[in-house]
N, C-alpha and C positions, 0 to 999 in steps of 0.2 A: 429781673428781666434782661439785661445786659449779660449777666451770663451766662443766659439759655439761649440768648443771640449767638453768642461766639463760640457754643458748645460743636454748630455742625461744622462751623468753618474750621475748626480744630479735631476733629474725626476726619473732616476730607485731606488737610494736610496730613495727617497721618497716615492714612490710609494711601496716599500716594508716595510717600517717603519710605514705606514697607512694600511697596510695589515697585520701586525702584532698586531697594535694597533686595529684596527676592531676585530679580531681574539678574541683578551684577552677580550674584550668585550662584544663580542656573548657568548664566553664560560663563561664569570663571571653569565651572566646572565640566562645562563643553569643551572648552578651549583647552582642558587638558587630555585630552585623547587617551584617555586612559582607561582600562578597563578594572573595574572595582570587583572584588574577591572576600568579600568579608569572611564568606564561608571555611577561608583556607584558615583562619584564627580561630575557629571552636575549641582545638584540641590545648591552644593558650588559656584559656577558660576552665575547663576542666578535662584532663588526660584521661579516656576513657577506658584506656588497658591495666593503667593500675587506680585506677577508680580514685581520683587524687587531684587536689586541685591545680592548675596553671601557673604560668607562669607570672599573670597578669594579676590572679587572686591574691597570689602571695606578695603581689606588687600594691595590690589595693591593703591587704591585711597592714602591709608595712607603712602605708600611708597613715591611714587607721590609727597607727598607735604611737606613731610619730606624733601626729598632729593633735591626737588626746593629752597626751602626756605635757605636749607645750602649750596649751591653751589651760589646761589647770595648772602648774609650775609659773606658766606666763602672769593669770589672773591673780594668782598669790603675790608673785614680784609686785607687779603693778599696782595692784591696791594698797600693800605697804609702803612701796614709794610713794604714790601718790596723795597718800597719809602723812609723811614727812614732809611733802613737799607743803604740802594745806597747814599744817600747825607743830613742823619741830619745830627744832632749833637753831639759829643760824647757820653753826658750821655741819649740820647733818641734813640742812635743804643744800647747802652748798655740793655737800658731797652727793645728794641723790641725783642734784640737777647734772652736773659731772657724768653721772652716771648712765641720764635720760639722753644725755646731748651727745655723747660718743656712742650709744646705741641706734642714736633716730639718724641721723648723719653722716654714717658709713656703711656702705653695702651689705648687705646678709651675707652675701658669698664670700667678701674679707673676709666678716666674722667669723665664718667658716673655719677657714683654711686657720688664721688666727689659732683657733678654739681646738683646731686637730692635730696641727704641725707642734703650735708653744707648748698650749695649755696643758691640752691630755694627754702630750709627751711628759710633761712634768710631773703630770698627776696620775699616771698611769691608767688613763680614763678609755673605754672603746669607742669607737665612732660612734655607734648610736648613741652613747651617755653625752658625746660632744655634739651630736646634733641636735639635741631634743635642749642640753645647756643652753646651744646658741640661741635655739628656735624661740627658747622662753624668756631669755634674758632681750630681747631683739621686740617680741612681740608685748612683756612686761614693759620696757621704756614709754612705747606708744599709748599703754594702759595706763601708766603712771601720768601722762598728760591728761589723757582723758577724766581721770579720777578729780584732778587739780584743777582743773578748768568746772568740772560739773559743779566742784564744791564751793568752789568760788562765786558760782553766777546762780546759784540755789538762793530764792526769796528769803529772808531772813526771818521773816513775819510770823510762819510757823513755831520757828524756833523760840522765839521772844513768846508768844504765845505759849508754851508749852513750859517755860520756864517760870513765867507768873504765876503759873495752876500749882507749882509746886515739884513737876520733875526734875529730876538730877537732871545733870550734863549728859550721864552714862545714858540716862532713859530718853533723854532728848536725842541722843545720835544715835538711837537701838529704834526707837519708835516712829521718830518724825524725821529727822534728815538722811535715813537711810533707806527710809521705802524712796522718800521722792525723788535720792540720788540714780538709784537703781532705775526707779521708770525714767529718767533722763539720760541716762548710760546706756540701754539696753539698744539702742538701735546702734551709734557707734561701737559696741564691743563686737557684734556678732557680725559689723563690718570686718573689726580686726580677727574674727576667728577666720572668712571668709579668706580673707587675705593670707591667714598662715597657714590655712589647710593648700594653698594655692605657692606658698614660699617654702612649703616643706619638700615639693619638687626639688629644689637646689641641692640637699644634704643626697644626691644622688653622686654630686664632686666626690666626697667621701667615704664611695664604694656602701652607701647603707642602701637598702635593697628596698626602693617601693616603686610607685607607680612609673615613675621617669626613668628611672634603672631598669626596670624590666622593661617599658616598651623598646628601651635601647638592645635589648637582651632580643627582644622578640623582631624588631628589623634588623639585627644582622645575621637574625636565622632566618626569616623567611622571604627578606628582602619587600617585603609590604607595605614599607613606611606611611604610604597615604591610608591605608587602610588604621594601622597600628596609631597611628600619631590623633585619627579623627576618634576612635574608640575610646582610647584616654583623654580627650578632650569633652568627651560627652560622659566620663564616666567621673569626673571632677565637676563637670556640670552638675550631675544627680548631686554628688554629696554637697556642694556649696548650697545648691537649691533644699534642700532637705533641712540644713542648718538655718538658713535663713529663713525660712518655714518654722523651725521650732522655735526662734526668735522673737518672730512674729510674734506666735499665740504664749510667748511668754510676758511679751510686751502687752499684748491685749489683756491678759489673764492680769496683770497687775495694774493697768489702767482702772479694771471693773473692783478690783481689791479695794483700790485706794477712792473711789466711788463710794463705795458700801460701806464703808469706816464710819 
């Protein structure tokens, strides 16, 4: 009963804190005198003379596959780290944490510049090879925490259970500690995908060619910045919401798994 009391009183502060927030938004965007042109950005979208996509596609495409390549590369670091960190060896949790700690505590954008100007000078690597390196080594550190922390604070109970009836070690972390890892990882990861899809903007420093390079590309030809800057902010909106939507029902999809067991 107490909490179907404070159910309206909390719809009406909301409802008034999104009427205020609408408000500040309507009038910011009065106060800019500005006349909006979306229309003038189609041919960024798709060039209709040679039937071929924009500038902005190919800026989305490079995002795309940016941020694929470093959220699998990423999930791979990370989960091995975060293996080592949960049950190596002294001096190989020492060197992961090393590893975790100069990753989580120094700018993406260093690592960047780092990873283009030292590294892939030395190793004769392209900018996308250095950006997609940084993107995964950067977002693997933060993984590797998560991994180390989940396993840590995971019930024991199962495990001892599972080990009395007779399973290996191997079949006790394939069967029981690995679904329950996962349903407790799954809402933190697809934060951090959410976050790299939104950090792979940066490796635009680098002259690699996605979403933030080309709207740079696309305001100093058509001079639309308001127009160009709010389209890319809504077109990073779609894909983060998409992500965290398939998340979602992958979280849900394994909550109803490990139910039905």
């Amino acid at each position: 009963m107490p909490e179907q009391s404070k159910s309206p009183l909390w719809t009406l502060i909301t409802a008034l804190l999104l009427l205020v927030a609408g408000t500040a938004v309507v009038r910011g965007f009065q106060s800019l005198d500005y006349e909006w042109d979306f229309a003038s950005l189609k041919d960024y979208l798709w060039v209709a003379e040679s039937n071929s996509p924009g500038l902005l596609l190919h800026g989305l495409w490079g995002t795309l596959w940016v941020s694929i390549l470093s959220i699998v590369f990423g999930t791979v670091t990370g989960l091995a780290t975060g293996l080592v960190l949960y049950a190596g060896s002294p001096f190989a949790r020492t060197t992961a944490r090393s590893f975790v700690e100069i990753f989580r505590n120094t700018p993406v954008l260093v690592q960047l510049y780092v990873m283009y100007f030292v590294v892939a000078s030395a190793f004769h690597m392209t900018a996308e090879q250095a950006g997609v390196a940084t993107l995964s080594l950067f977002c693997g550190a933060y993984i590797a925490e998560l991994v180390r922390g989940t396993l840590n604070n995971l019930d024991k109970g199962p495990q001892d259970a599972a080990l009395s009836l007779g399973l290996t070690r191997y079949q006790t972390a394939i069967h029981i500690v690995a679904p329950l890892a996962l349903r407790r990882l799954m809402p933190p990861l697809v934060g951090q995908y959410v976050s790299l899809v939104k950090d792979s903007s940066l490796v635009s420093v680098i002259s690699i060619v996605e979403l933030t390079k080309s709207a740079s590309n696309m305001v100093a030809i058509s001079f639309k910045s308001f127009e160009v800057w709010f389209l890319v902010a809504v077109v990073y909106f779609v894909l983060n919401t998409i992500l965290s939507q398939i998340g979602r029902r992958i979280e849900v999809r394994m909550s109803g798994d490990l139910k039905t067991a």
